[in-house]
C-alpha positions as CSV (number, residue, x, y, z in Angstrom):
1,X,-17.2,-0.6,12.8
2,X,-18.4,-4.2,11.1
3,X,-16.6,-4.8,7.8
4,X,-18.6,-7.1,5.4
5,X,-15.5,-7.8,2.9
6,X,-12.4,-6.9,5.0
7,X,-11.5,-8.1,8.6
8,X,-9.5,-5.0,10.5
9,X,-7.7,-5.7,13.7
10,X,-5.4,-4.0,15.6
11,X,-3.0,-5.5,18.4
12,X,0.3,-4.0,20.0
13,X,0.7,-1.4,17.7
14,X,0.1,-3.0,14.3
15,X,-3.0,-2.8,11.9
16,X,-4.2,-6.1,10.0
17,X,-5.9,-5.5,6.8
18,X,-7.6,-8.7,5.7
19,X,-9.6,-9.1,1.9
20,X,-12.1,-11.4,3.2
21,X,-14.1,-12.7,0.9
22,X,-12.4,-16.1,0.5
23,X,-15.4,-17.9,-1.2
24,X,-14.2,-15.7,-4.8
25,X,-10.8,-15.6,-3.7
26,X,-11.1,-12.4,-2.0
27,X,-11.8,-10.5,-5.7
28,X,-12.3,-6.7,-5.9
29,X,-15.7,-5.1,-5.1
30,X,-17.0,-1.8,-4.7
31,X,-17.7,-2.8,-1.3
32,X,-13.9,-3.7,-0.5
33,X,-13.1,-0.6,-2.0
34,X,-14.9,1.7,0.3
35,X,-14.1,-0.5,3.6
36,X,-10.3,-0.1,2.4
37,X,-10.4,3.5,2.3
38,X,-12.4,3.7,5.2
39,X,-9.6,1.3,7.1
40,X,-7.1,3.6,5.7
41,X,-8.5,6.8,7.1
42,X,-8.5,4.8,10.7
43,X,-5.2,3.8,10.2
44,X,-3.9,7.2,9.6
45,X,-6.3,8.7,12.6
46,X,-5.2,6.1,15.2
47,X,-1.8,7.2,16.9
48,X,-1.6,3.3,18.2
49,X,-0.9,2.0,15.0
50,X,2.4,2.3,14.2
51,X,2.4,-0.4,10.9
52,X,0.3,-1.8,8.6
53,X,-0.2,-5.5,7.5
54,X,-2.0,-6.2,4.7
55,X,-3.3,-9.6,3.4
56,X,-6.1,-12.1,2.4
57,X,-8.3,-14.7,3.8
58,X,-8.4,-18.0,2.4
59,X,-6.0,-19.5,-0.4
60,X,-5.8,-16.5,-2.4
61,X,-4.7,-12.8,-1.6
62,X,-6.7,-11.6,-4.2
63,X,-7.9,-12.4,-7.7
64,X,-8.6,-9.3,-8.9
65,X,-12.1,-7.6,-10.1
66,X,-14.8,-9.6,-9.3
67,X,-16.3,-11.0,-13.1
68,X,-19.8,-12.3,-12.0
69,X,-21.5,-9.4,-14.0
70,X,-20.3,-10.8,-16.8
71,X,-19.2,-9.1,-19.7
72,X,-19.9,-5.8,-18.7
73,X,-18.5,-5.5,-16.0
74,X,-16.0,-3.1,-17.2
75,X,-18.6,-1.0,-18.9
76,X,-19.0,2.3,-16.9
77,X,-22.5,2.8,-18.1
78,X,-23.4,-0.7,-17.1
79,X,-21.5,-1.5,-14.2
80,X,-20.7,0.7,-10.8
81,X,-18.5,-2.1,-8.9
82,X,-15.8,-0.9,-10.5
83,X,-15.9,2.6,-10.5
84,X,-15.6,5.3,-7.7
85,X,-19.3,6.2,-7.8
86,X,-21.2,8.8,-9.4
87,X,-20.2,11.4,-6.5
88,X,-16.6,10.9,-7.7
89,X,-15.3,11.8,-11.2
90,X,-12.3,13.5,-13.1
91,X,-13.1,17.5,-14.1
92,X,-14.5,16.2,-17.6
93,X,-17.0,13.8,-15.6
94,X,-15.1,10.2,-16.2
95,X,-15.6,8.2,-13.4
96,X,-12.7,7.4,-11.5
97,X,-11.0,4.0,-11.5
98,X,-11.8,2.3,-8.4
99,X,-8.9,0.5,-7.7
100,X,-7.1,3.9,-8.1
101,X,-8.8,5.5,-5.6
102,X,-7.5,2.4,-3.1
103,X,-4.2,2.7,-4.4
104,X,-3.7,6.9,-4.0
105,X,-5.1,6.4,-0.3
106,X,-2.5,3.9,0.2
107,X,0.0,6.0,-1.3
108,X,-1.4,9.2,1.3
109,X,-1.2,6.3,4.6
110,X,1.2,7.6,6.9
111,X,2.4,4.6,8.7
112,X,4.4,1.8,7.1
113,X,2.5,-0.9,4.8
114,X,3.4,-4.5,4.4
115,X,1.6,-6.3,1.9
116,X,1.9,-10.3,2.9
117,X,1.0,-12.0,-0.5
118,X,-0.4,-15.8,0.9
119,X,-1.7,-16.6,-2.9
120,X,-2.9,-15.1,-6.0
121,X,-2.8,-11.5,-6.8
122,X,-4.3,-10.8,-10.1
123,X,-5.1,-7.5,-11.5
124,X,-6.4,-5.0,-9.2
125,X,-5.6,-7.8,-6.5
126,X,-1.5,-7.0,-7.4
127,X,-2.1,-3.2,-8.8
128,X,-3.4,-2.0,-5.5
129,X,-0.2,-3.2,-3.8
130,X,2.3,-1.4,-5.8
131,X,2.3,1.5,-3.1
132,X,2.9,-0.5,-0.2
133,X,5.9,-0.1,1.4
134,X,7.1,-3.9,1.3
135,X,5.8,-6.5,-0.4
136,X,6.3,-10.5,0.9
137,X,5.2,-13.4,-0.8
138,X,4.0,-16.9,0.0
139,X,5.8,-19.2,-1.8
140,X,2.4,-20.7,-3.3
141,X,2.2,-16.9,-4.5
142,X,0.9,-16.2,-8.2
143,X,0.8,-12.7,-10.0
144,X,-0.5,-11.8,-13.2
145,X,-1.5,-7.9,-14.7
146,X,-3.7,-9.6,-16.6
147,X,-5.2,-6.7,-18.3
148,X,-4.1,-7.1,-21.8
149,X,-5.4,-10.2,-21.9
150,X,-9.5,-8.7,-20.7
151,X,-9.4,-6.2,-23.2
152,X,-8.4,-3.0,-20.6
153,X,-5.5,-1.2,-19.5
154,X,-3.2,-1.3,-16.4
155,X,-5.5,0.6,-13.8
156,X,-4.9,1.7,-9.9
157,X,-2.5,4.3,-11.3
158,X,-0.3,1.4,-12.0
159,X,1.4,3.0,-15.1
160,X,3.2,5.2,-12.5
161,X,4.0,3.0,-9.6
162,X,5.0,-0.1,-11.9
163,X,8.1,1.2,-13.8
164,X,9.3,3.1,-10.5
165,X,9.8,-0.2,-8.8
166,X,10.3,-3.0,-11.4
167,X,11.9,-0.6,-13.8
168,X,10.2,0.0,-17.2
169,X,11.0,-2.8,-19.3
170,X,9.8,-6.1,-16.8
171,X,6.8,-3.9,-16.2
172,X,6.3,-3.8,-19.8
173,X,6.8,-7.7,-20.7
174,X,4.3,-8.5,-17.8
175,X,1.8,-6.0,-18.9
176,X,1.9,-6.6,-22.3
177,X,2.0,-10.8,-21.9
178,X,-0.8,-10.2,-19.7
179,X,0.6,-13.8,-17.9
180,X,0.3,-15.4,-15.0
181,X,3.9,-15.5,-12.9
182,X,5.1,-17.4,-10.2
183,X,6.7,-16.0,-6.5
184,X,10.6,-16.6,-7.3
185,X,10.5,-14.7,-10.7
186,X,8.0,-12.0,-8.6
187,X,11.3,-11.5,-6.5
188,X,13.5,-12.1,-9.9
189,X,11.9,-9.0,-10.5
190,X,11.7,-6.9,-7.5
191,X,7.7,-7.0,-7.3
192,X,8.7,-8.8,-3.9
193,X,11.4,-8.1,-1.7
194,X,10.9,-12.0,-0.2
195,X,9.6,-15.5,-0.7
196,X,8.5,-17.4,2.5
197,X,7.0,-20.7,3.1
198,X,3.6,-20.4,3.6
199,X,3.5,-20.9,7.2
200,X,6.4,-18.4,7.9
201,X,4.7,-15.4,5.3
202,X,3.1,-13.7,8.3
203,X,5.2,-14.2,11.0
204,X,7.9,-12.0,8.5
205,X,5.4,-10.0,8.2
206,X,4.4,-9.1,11.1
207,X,8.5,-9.4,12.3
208,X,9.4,-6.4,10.3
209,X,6.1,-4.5,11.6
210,X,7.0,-5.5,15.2
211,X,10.6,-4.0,14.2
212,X,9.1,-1.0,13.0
213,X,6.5,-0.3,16.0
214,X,9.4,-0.6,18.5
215,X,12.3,1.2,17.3
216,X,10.7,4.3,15.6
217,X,9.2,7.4,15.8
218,X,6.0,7.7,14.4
219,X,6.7,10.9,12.8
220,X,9.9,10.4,11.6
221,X,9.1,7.2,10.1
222,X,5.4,9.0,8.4
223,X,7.9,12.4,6.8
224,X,11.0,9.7,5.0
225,X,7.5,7.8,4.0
226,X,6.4,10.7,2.3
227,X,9.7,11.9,1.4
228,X,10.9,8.5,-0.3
229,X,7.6,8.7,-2.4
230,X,7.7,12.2,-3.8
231,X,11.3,12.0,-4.3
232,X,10.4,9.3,-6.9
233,X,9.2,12.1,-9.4
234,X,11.3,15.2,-7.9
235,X,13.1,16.7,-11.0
236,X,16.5,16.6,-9.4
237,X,18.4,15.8,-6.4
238,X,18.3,19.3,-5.2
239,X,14.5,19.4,-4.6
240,X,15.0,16.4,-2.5
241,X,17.7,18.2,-1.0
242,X,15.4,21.0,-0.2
243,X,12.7,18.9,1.1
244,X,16.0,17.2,3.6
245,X,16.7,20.3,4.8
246,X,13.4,21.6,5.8
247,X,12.4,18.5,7.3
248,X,15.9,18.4,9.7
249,X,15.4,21.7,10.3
250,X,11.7,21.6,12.0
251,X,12.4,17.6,13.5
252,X,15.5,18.4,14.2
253,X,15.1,20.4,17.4
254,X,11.7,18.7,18.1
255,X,11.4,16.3,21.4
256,X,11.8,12.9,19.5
257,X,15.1,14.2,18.4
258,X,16.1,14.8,22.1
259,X,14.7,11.3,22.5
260,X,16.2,9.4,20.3
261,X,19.7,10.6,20.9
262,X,19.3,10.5,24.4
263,X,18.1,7.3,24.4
264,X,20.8,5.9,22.5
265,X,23.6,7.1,24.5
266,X,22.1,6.3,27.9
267,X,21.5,2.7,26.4
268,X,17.9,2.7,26.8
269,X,14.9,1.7,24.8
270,X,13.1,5.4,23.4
271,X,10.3,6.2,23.9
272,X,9.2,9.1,21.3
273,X,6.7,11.4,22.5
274,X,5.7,13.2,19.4
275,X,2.0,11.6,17.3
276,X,1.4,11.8,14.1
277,X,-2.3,13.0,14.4
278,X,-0.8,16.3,16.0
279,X,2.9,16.5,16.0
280,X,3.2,15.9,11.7
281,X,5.0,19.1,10.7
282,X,3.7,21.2,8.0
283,X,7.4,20.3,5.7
284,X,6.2,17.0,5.2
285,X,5.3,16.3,1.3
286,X,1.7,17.0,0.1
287,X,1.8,13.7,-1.8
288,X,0.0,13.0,-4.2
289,X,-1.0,16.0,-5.1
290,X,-4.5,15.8,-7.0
């Protein structure tokens, strides 16, 4: 299928997800949002892929919504780009954030996503990250949740995933500031987990997919993805425990199991049989539950 704002590729096991729109700095449309969630569902539905690379075109990643319609364009009785659509709405009929939508499909993928960060991210263009897996930056990286500073709040369900992985109070100085940050204090903070020169951002990236793609099982890999991400807001250890338990219990005597232990101690390379289309067992988190 022809994307008009996003590039998708897949080669030796690993999906590239490129914002392409590189004459506005790859910023947020309604278009992008439905060819992301339509990339997303092919991810998931495409046993080949084993990881996820996500990035932009151009100088910038992404520079968040896209202004051109002017001062309304956060108005939801003026403006549709960044909205959901009228088919989509919360039980009391609000129109659902766009960039929230992107962000909870991301947060449902079942393989692995790297977000590779080769300039700005602003707004939507850093909130839609926050539930990628790993997030590398460029050193000629920028960030900014600029919201404050347009007169709107945090958005892409950003209020949740924020807090959970910069802890409460950085999320809150660069929310409420509303500036504009650089790469190093990004990684100050734990937004990113590395800064790269700029010609060495997508070799990393594509490095830690590569290490992913050949050394996993697919299903494994999609139930601790799931598990990791709903054990952010289990009420105790114990229902993680729970979830564990179930989960070794059903994988446990499953043939990527035999596989991978055989494997190891005949000193081989594995090669899991199990898909994740048709082998995911029913113990794997519903998450997030709507």
């Amino acid at each position: 299928m022809p994307y008009a704002e996003i590039e998708y590729e897949v080669r030796d096991g690993i999906a590239t997800v490129t914002l392409n729109r590189p004459q506005k700095m790859n910023a947020y449309t309604f278009v992008m949002r439905n060819e992301m969630l339509d990339a997303f569902d092919r991810i998931d539905a495409d046993d080949d892929v084993r990881a996820v690379v996500v990035t932009g075109a151009g100088r910038a990643f992404c520079a968040g919504a896209d202004l051109s319609g002017g001062g309304d364009t956060f108005d939801k009785d003026k403006s549709k780009d960044m909205f959901a659509g009228e088919d989509d709405v919360l039980e009391d009929g609000t129109p659902r954030d766009g960039g929230g939508t992107v962000a909870l499909r991301t947060a449902r993928c079942l393989k692995p996503v790297i977000g590779a960060f080769n300039g700005a991210a602003v707004g939507v263009g850093v909130t839609m990250t926050l539930p990628m897996d790993v997030r590398l930056a460029s050193e000629k990286a920028r960030f900014g949740f600029v919201f404050a500073r347009r007169g709107i709040v945090t958005e892409a369900a950003s209020s949740w995933f924020l807090p959970r992985l910069v802890g409460i109070a950085q999320a809150m100085e660069w929310a409420a500031t509303g500036r504009v940050f650089d790469a190093q204090e990004a990684l100050a903070g734990r937004l990113v987990s590395r800064v790269h020169a700029p010609d060495e951002l997508l070799p990393a990236a594509y490095a830690l997919a590569r290490e992913i793609a050949d050394n996993t099982s697919a299903v494994s890999v999609a139930a601790i993805r799931r598990l990791m991400w709903s054990g952010l807001s289990a009420p105790s250890p114990w229902d993680a425990h729970i979830a564990d338990s179930r989960l070794m219990a059903s994988l446990g005597g499953a043939a990527d199991a035999l596989e991978g232990v055989s494997s190891f101690l005949e000193k081989r390379d594995a090669a899991f049989p199990l898909r994740v289309s048709t082998d995911l067992p029913p113990e794997v988190p519903d998450w997030p539950v709507r």
